[in-house]
N, C-alpha and C positions, 0 to 999 in steps of 0.2 A: 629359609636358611639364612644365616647370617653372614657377613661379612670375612673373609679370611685374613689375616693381616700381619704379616712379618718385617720385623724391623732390623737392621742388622747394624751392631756400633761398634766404631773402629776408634783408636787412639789415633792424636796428631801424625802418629808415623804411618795410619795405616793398618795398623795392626789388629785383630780382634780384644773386644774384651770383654770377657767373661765376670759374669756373677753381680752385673750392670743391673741396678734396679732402670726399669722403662715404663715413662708412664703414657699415654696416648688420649686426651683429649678431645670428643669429636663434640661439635657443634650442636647446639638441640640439648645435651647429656645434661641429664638431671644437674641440678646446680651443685658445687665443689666435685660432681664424679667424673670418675673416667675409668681406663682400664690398667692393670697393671702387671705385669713380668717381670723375669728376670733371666738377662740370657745367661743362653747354655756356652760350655767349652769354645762354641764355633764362631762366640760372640751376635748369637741368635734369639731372638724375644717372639715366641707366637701368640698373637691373639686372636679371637672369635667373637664377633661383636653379636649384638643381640641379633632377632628377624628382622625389626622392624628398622633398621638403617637403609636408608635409600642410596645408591650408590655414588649419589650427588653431593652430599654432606662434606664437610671439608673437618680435617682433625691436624691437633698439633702433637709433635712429641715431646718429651721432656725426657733430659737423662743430665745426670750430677751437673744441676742448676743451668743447664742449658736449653734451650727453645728454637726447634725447627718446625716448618713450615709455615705460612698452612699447607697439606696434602690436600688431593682429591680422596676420598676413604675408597675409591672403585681402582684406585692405582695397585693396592693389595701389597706392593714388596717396597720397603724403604732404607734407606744407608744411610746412617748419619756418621758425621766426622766431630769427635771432640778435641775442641780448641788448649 
């Protein structure tokens, strides 16, 4: 079973933002790939990594040209704030 993984992104103020392309980056991933959503109303992104991710691996986010972490990928819930 794979990895569960939700991202959630908030404006400067805090706020949710909806309809946010997210993209997620993990370590190891084929070269240029990664995974991608787009969150919902609640300002919410789900994804489901392959079987084969070790809970060790570390991933980055990316959302309108911005770059967080690295994460732990076994952390599973993440919040980023745009600047």
């Amino acid at each position: 079973m794979g990895q569960a993984l939700s991202v959630e992104v908030r404006d400067r103020d805090g706020e949710p933002l909806s309809g946010v392309t997210v993209e997620i980056v993990i370590d190891g991933f084929f070269t240029g790939g990664g995974l991608e959503e787009t969150t919902n109303r609640d300002g919410h992104a789900e994804f489901e990594t392959a079987d084969d991710y070790e809970p060790y691996r570390q991933l980055r986010i990316h959302v309108g040209g911005q770059s967080f972490g690295p994460y732990r990928i076994s952390d599973g819930a993440y919040t980023v704030q745009l600047e």
